[in-house]
PQR file with spaces between the fields and no chain letter, atoms N, CA, C, O and H, PARSE charges and radii, in Angstrom:
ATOM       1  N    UNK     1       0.438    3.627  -12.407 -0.4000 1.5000
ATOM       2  CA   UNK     1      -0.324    3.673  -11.166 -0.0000 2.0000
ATOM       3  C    UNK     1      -1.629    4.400  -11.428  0.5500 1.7000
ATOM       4  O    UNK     1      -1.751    5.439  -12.077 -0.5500 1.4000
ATOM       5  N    UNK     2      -2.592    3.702  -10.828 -0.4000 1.5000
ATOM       6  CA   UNK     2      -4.270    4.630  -11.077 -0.0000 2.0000
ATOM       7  C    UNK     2      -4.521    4.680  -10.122  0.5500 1.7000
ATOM       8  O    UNK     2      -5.574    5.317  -10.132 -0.5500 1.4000
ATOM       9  H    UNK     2      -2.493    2.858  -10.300  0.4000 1.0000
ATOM      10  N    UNK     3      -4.271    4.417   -9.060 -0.4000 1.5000
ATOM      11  CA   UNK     3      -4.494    4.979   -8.067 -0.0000 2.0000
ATOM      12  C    UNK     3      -4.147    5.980   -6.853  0.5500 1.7000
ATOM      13  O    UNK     3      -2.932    5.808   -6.760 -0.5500 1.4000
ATOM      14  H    UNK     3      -3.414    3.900   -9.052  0.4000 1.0000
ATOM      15  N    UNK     4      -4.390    6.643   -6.163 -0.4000 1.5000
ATOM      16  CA   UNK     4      -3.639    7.897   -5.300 -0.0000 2.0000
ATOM      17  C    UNK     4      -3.282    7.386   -3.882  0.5500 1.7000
ATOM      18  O    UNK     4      -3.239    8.316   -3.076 -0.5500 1.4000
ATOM      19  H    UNK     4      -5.378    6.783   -6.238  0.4000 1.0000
ATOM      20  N    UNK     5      -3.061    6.378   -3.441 -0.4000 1.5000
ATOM      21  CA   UNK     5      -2.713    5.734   -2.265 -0.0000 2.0000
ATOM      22  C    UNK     5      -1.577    6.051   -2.231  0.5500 1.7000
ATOM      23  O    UNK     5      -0.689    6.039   -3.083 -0.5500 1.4000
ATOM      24  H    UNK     5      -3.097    5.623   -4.096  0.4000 1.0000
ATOM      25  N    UNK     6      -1.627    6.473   -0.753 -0.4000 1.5000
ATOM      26  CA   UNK     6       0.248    6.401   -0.352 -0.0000 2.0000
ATOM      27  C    UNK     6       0.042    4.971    0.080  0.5500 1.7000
ATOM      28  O    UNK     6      -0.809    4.267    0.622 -0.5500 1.4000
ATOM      29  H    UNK     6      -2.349    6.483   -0.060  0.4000 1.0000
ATOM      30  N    UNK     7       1.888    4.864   -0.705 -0.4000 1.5000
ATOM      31  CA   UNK     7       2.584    3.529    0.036 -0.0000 2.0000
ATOM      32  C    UNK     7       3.478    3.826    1.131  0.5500 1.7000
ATOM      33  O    UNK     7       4.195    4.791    0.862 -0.5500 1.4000
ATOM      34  H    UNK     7       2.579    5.436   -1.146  0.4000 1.0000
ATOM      35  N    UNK     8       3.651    3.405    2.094 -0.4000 1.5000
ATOM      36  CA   UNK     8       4.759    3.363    3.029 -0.0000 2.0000
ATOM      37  C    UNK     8       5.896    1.942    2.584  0.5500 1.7000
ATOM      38  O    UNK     8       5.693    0.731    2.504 -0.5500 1.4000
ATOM      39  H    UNK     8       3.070    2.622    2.312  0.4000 1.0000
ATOM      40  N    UNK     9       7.139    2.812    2.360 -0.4000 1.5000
ATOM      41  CA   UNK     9       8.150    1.904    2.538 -0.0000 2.0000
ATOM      42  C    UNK     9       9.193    1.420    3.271  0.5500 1.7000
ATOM      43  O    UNK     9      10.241    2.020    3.511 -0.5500 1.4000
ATOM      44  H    UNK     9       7.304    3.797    2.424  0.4000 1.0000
ATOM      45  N    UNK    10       8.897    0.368    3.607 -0.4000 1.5000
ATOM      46  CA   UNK    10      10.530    0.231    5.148 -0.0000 2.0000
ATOM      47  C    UNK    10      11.496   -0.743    4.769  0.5500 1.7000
ATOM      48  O    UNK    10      11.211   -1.563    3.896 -0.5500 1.4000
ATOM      49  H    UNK    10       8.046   -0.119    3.412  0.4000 1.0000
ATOM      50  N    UNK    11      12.572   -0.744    5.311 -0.4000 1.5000
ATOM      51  CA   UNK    11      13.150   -2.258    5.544 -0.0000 2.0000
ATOM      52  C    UNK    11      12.999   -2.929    6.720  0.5500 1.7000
ATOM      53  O    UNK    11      13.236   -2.519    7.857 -0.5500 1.4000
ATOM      54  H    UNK    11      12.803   -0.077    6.020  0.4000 1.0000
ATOM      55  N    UNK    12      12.530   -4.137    6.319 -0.4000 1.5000
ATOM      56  CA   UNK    12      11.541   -4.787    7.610 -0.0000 2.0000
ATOM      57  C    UNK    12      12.869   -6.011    8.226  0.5500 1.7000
ATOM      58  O    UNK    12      12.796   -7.094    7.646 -0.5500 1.4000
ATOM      59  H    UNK    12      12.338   -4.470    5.396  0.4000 1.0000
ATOM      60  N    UNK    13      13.772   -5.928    9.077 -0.4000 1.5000
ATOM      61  CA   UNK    13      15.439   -6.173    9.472 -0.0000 2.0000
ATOM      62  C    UNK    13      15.073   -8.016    9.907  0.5500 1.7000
ATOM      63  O    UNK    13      15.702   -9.037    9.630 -0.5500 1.4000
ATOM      64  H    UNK    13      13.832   -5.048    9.548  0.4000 1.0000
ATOM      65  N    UNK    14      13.958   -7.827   10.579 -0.4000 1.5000
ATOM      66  CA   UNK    14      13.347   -9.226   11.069 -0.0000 2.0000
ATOM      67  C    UNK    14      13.345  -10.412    9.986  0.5500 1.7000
ATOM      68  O    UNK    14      13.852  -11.532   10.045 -0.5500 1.4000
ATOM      69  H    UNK    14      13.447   -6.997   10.803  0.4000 1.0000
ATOM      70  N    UNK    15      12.396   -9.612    8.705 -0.4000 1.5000
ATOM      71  CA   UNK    15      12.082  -10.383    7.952 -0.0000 2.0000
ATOM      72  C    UNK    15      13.385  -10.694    6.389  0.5500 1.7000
ATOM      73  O    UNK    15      13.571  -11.550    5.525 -0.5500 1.4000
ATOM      74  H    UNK    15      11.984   -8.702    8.658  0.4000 1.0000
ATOM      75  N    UNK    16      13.865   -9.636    6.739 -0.4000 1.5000
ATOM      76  CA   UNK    16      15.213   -9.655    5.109 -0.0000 2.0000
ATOM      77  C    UNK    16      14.558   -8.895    4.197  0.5500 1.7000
ATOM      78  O    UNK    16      15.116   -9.173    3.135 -0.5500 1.4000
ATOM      79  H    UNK    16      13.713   -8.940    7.441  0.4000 1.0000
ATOM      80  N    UNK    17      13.488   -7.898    3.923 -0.4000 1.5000
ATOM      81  CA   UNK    17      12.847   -7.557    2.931 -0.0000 2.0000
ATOM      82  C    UNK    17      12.232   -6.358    3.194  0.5500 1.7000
ATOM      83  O    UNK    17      11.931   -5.856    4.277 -0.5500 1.4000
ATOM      84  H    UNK    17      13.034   -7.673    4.786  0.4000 1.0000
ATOM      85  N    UNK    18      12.072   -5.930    1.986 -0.4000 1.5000
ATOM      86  CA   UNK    18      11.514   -4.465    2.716 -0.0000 2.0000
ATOM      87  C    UNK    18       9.843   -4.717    2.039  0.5500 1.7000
ATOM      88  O    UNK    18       9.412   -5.419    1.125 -0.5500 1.4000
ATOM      89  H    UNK    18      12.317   -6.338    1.107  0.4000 1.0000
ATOM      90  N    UNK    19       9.257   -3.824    2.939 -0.4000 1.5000
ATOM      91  CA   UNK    19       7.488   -3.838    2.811 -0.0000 2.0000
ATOM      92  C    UNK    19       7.071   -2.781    2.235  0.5500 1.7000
ATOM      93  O    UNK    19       7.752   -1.781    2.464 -0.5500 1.4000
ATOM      94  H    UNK    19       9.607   -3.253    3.682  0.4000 1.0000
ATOM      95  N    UNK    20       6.287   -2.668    1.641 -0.4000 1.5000
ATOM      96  CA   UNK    20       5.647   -1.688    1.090 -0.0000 2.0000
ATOM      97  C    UNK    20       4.283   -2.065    1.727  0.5500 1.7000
ATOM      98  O    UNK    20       3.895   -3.232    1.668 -0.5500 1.4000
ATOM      99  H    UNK    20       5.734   -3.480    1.456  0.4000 1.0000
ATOM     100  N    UNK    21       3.335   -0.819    2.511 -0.4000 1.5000
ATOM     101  CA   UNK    21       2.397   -0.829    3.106 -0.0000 2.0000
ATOM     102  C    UNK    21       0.955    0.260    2.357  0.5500 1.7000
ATOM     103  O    UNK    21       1.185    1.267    1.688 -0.5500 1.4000
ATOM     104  H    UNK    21       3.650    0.129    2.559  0.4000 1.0000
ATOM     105  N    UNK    22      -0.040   -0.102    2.584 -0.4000 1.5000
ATOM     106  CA   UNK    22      -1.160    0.683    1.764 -0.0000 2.0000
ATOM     107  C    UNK    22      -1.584    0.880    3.415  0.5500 1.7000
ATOM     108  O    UNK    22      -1.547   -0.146    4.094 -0.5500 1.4000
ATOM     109  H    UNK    22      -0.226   -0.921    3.128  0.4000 1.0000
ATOM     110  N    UNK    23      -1.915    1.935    3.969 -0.4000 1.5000
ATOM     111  CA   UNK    23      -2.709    2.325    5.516 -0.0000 2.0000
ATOM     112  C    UNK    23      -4.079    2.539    4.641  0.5500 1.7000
ATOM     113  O    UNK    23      -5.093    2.355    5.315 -0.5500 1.4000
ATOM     114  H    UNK    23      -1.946    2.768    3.417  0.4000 1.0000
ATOM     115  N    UNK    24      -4.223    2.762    3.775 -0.4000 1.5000
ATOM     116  CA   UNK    24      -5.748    3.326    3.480 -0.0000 2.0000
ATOM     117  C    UNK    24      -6.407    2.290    3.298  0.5500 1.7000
ATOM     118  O    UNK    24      -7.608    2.561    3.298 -0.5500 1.4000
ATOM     119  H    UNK    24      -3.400    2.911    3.228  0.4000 1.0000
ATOM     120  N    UNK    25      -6.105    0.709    3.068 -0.4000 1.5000
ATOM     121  CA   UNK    25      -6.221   -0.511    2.459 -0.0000 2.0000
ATOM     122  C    UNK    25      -6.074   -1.146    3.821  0.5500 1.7000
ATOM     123  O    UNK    25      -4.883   -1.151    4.131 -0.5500 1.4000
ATOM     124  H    UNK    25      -5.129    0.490    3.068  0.4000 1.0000
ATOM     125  N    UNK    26      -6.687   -1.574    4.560 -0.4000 1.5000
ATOM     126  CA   UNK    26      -6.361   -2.689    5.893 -0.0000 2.0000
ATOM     127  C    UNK    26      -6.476   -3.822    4.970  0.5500 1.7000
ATOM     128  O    UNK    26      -6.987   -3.369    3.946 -0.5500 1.4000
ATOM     129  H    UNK    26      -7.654   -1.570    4.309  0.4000 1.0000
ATOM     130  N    UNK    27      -6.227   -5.190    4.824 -0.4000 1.5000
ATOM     131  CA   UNK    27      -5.089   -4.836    4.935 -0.0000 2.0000
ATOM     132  C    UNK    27      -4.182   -4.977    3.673  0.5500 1.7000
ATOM     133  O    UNK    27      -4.277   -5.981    2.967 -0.5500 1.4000
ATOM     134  H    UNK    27      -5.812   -5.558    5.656  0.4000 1.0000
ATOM     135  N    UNK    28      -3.276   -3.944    3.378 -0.4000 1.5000
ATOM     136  CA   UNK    28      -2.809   -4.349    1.985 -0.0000 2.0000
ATOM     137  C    UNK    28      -0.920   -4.268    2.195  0.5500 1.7000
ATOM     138  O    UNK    28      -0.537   -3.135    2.485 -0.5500 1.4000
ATOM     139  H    UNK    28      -3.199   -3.129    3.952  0.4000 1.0000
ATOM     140  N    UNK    29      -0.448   -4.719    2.143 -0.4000 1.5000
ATOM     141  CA   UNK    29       1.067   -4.782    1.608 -0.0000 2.0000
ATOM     142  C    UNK    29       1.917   -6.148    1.298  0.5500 1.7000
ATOM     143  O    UNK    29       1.703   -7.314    1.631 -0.5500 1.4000
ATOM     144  H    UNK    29      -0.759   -5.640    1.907  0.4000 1.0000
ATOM     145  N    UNK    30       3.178   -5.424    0.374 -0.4000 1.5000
ATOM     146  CA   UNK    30       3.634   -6.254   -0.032 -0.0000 2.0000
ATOM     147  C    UNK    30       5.419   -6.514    0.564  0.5500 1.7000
ATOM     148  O    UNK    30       5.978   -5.818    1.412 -0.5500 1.4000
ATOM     149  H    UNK    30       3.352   -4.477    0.103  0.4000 1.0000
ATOM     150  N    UNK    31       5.942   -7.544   -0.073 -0.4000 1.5000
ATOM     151  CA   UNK    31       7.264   -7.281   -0.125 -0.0000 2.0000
ATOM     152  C    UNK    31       8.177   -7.516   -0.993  0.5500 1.7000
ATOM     153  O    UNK    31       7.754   -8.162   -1.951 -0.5500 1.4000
ATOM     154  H    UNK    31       5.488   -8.109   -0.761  0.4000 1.0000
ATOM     155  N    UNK    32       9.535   -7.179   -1.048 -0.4000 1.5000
ATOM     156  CA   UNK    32      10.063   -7.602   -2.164 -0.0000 2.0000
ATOM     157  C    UNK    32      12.034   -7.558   -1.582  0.5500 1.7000
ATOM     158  O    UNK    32      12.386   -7.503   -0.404 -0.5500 1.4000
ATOM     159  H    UNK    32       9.879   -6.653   -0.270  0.4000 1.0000
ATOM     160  N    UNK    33      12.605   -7.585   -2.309 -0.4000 1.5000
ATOM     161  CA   UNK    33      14.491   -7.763   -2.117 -0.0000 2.0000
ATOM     162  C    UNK    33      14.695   -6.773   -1.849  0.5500 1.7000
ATOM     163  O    UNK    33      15.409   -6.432   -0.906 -0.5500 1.4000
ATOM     164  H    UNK    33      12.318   -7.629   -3.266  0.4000 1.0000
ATOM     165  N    UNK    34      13.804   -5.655   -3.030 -0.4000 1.5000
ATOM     166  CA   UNK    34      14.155   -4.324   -3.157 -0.0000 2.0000
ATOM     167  C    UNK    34      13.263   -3.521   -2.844  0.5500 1.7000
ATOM     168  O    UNK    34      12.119   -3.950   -2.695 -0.5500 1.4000
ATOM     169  H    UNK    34      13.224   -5.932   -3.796  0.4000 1.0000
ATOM     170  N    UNK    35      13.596   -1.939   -2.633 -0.4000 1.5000
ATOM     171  CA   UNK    35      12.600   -1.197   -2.386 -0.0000 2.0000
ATOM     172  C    UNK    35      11.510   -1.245   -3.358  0.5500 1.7000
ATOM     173  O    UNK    35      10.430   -1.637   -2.917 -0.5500 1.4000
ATOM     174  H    UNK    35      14.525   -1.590   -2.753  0.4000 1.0000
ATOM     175  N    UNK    36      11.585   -0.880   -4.768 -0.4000 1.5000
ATOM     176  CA   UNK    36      11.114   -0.775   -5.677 -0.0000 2.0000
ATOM     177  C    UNK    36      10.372   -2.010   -6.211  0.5500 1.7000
ATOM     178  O    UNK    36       9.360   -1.826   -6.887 -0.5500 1.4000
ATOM     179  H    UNK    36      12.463   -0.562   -5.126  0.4000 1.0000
ATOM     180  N    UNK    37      10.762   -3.137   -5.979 -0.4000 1.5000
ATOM     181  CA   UNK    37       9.753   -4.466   -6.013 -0.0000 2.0000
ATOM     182  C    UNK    37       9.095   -4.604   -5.082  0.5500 1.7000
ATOM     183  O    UNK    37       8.316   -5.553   -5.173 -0.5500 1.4000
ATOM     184  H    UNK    37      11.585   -3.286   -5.430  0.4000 1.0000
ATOM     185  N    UNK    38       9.047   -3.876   -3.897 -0.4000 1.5000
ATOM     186  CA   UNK    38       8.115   -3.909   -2.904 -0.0000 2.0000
ATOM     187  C    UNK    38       7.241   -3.387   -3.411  0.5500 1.7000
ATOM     188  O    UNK    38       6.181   -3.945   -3.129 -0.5500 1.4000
ATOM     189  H    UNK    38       9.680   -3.105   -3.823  0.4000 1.0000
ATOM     190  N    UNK    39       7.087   -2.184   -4.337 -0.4000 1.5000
ATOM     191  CA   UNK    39       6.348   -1.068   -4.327 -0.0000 2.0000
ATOM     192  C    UNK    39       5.479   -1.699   -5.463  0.5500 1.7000
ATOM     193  O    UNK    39       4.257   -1.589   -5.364 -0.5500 1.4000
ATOM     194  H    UNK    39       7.948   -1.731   -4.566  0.4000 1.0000
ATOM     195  N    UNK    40       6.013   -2.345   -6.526 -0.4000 1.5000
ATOM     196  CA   UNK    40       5.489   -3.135   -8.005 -0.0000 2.0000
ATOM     197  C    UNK    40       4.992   -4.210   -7.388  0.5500 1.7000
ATOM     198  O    UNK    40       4.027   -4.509   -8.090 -0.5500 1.4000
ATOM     199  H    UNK    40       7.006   -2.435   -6.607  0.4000 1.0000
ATOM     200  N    UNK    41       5.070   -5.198   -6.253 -0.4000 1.5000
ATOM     201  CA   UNK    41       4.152   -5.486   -5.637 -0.0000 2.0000
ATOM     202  C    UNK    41       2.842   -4.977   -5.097  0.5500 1.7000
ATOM     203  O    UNK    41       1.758   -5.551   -5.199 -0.5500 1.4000
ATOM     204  H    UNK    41       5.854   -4.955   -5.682  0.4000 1.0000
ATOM     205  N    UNK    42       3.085   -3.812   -4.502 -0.4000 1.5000
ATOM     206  CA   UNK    42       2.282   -3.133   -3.530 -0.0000 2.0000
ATOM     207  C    UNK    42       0.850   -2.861   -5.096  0.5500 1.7000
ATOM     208  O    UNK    42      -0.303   -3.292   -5.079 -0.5500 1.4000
ATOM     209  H    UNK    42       3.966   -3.346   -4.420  0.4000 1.0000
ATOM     210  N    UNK    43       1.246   -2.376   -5.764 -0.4000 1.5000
ATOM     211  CA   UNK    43       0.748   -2.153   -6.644 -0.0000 2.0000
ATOM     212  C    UNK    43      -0.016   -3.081   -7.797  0.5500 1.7000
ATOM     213  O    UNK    43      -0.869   -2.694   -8.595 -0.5500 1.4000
ATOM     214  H    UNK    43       2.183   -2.026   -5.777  0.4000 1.0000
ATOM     215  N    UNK    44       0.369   -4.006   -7.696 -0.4000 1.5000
ATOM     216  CA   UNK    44      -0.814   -5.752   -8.024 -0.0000 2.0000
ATOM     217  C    UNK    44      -1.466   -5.695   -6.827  0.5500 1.7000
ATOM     218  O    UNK    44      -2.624   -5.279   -6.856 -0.5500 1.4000
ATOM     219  H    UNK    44       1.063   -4.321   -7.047  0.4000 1.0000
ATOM     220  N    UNK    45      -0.933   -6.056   -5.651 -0.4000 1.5000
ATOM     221  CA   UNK    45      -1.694   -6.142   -4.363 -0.0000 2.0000
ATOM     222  C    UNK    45      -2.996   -4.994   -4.489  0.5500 1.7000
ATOM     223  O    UNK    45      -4.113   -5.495   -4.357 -0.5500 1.4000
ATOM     224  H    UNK    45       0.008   -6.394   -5.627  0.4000 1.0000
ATOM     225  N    UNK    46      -2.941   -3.491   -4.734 -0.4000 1.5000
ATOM     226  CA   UNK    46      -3.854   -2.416   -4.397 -0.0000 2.0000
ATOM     227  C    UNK    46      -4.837   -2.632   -5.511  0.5500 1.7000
ATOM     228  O    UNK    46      -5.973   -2.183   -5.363 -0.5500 1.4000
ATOM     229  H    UNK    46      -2.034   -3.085   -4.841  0.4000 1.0000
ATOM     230  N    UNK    47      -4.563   -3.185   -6.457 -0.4000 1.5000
ATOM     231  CA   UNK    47      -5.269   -3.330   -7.836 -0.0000 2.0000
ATOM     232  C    UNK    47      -6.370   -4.330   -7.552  0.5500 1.7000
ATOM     233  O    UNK    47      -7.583   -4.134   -7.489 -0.5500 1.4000
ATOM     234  H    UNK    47      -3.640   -3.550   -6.578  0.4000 1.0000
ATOM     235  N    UNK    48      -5.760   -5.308   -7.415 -0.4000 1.5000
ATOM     236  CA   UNK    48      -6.194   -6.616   -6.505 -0.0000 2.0000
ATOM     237  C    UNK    48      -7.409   -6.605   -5.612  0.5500 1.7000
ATOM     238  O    UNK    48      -8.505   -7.149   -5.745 -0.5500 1.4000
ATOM     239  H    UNK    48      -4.774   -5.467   -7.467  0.4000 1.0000
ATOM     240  N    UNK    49      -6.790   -5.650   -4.433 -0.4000 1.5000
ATOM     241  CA   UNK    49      -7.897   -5.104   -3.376 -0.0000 2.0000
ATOM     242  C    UNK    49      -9.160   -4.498   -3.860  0.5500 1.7000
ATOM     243  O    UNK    49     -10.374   -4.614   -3.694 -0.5500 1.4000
ATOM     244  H    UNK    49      -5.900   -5.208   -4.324  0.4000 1.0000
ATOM     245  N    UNK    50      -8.343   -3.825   -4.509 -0.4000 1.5000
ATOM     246  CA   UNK    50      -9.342   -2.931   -4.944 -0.0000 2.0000
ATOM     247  C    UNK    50     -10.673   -3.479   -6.170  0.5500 1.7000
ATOM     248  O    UNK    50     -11.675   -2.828   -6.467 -0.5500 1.4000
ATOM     249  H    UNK    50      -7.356   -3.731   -4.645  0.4000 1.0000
ATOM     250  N    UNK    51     -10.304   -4.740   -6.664 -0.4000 1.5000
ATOM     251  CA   UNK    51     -10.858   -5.855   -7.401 -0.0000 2.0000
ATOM     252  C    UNK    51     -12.367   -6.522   -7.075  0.5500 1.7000
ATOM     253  O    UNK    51     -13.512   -6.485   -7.526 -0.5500 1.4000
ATOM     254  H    UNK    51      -9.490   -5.269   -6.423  0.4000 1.0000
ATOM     255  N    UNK    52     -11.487   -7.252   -5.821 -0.4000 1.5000
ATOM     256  CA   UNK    52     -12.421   -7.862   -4.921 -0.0000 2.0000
ATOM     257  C    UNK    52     -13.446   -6.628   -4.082  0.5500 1.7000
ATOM     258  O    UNK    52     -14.667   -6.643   -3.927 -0.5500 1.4000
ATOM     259  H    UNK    52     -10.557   -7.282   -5.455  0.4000 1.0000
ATOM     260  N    UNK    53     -12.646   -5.817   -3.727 -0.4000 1.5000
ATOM     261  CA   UNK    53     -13.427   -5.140   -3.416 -0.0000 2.0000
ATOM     262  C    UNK    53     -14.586   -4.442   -3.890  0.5500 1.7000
ATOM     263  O    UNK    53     -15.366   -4.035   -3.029 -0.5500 1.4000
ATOM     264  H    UNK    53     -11.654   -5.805   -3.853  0.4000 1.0000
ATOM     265  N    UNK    54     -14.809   -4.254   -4.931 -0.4000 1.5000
ATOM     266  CA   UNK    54     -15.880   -3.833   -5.838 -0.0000 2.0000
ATOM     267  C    UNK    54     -16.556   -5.338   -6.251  0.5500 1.7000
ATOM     268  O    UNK    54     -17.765   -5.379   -6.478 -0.5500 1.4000
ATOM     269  H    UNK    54     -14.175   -4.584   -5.630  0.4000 1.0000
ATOM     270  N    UNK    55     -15.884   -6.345   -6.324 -0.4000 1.5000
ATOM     271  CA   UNK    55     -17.005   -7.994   -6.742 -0.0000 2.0000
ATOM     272  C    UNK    55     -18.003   -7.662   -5.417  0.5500 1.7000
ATOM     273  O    UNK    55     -19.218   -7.833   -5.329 -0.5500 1.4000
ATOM     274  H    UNK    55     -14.902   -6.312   -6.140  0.4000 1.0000
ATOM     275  N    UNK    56     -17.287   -7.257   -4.665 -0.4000 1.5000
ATOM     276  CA   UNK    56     -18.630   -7.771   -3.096 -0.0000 2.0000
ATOM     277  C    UNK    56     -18.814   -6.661   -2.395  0.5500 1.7000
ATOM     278  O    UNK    56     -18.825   -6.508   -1.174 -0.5500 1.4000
ATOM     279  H    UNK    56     -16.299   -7.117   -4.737  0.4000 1.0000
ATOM     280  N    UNK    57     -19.006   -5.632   -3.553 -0.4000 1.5000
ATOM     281  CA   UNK    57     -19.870   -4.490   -2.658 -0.0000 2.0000
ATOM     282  C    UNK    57     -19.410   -3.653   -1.816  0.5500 1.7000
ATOM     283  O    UNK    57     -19.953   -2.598   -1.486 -0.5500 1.4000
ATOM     284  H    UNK    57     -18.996   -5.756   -4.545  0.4000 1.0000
ATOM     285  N    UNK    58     -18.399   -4.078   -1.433 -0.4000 1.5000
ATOM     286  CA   UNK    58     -18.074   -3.286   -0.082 -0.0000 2.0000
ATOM     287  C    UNK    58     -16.868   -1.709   -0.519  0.5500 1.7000
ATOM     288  O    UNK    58     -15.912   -1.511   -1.268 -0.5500 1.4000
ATOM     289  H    UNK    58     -17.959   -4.934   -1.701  0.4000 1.0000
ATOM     290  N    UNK    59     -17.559   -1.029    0.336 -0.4000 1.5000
ATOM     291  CA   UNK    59     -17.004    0.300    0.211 -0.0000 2.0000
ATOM     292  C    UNK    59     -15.417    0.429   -0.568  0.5500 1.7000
ATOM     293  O    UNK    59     -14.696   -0.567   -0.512 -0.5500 1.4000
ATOM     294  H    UNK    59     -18.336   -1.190    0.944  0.4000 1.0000
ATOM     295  N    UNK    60     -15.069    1.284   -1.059 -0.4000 1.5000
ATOM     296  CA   UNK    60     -13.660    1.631   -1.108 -0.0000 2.0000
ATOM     297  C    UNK    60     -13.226    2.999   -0.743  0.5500 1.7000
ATOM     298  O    UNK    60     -13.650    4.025   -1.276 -0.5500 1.4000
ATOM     299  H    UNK    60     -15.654    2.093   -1.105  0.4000 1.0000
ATOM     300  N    UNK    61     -12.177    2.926    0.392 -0.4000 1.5000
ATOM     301  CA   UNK    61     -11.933    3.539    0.716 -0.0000 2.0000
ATOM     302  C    UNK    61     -11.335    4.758   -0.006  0.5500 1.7000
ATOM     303  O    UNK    61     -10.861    4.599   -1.131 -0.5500 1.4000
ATOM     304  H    UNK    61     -11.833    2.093    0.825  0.4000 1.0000
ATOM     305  N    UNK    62     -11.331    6.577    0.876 -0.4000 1.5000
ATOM     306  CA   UNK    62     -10.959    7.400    0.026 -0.0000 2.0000
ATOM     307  C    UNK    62      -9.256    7.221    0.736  0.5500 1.7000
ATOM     308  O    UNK    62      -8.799    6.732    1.769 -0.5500 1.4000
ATOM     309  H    UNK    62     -11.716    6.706    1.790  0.4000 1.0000
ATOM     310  N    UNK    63      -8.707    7.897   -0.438 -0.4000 1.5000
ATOM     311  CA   UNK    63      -7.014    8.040   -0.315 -0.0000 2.0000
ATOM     312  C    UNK    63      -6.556    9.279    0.715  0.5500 1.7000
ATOM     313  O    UNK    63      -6.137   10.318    0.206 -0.5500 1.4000
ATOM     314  H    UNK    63      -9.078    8.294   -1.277  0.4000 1.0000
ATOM     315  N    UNK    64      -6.633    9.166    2.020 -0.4000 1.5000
ATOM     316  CA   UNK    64      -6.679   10.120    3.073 -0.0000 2.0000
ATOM     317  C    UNK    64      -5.354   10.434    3.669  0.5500 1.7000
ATOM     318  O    UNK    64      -5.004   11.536    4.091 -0.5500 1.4000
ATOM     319  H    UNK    64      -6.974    8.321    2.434  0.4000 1.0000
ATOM     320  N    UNK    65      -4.679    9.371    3.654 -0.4000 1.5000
ATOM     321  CA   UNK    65      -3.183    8.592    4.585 -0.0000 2.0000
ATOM     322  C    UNK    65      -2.175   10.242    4.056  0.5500 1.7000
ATOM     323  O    UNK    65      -2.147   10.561    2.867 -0.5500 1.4000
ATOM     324  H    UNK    65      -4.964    8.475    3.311  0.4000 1.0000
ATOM     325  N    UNK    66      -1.707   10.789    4.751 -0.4000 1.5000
ATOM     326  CA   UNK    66      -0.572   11.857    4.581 -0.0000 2.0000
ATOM     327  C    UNK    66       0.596   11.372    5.215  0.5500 1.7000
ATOM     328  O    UNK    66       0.568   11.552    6.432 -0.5500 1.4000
ATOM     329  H    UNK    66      -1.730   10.530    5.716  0.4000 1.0000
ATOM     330  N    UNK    67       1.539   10.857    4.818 -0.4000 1.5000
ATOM     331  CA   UNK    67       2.949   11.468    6.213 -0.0000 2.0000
ATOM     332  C    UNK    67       2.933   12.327    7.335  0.5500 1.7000
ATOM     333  O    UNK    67       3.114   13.527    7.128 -0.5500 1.4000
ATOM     334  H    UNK    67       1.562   10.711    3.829  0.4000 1.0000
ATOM     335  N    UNK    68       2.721   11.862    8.662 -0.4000 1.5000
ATOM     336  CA   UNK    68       3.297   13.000    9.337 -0.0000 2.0000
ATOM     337  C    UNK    68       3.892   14.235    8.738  0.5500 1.7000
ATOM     338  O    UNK    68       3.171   15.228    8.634 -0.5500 1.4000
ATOM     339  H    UNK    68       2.574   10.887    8.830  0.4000 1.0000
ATOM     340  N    UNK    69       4.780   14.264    8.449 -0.4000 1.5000
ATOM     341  CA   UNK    69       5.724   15.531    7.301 -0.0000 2.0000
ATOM     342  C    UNK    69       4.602   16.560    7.157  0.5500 1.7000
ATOM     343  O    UNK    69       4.654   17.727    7.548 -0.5500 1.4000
ATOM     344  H    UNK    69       5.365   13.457    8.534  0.4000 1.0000
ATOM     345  N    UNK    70       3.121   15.689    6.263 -0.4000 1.5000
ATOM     346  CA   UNK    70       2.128   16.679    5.719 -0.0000 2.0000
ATOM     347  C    UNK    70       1.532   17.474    6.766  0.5500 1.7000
ATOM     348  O    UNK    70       1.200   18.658    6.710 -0.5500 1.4000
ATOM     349  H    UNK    70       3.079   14.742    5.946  0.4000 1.0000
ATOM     350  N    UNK    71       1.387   16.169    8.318 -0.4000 1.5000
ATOM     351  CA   UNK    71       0.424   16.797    8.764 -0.0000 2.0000
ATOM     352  C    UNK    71       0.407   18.340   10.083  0.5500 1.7000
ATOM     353  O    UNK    71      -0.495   18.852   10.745 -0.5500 1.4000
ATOM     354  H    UNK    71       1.656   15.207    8.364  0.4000 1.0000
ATOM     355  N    UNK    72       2.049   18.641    9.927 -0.4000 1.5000
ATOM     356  CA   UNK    72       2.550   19.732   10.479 -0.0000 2.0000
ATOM     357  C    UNK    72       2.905   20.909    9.473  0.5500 1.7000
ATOM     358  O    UNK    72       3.675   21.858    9.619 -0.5500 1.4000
ATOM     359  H    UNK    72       2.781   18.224    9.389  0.4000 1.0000
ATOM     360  N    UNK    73       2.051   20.521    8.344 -0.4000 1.5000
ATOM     361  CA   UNK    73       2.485   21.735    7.160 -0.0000 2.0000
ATOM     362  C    UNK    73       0.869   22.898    6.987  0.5500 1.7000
ATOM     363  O    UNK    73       0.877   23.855    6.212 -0.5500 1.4000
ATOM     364  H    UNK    73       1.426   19.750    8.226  0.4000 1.0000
């Protein structure tokens, strides 16, 4: 991983799969069977973003996203 993005991970009950989410990335996530292939997704996906995003100029965002958890510490 090279980058400092939190991922959020859920099991998404609707869909059969769990997501792995980038909040710092609108919009970036992935999914997978497993938690952990969500996340090895999430992680081509942020690479990805982060790809295109530098071909066309446009800003990249800083890695800001905390857990709740953090933000009462």
């Amino acid at each position: 991983m090279s980058h400092h993005y939190h991922i959020n991970v859920f099991w998404a009950a609707d869909d059969g799969c769990w997501i792995a989410d980038v909040p710092d990335l609108k919009p970036c996530s992935a999914h997978g069977d497993t938690a952990a292939e969500a996340v090895a997704e999430a992680e081509v996906a942020v690479a990805l973003w982060l790809e295109i995003a530098a071909e066309r100029g446009l800003p990249i965002p800083e890695a800001r996203y905390r857990p709740a958890i953090y933000a009462a510490a």
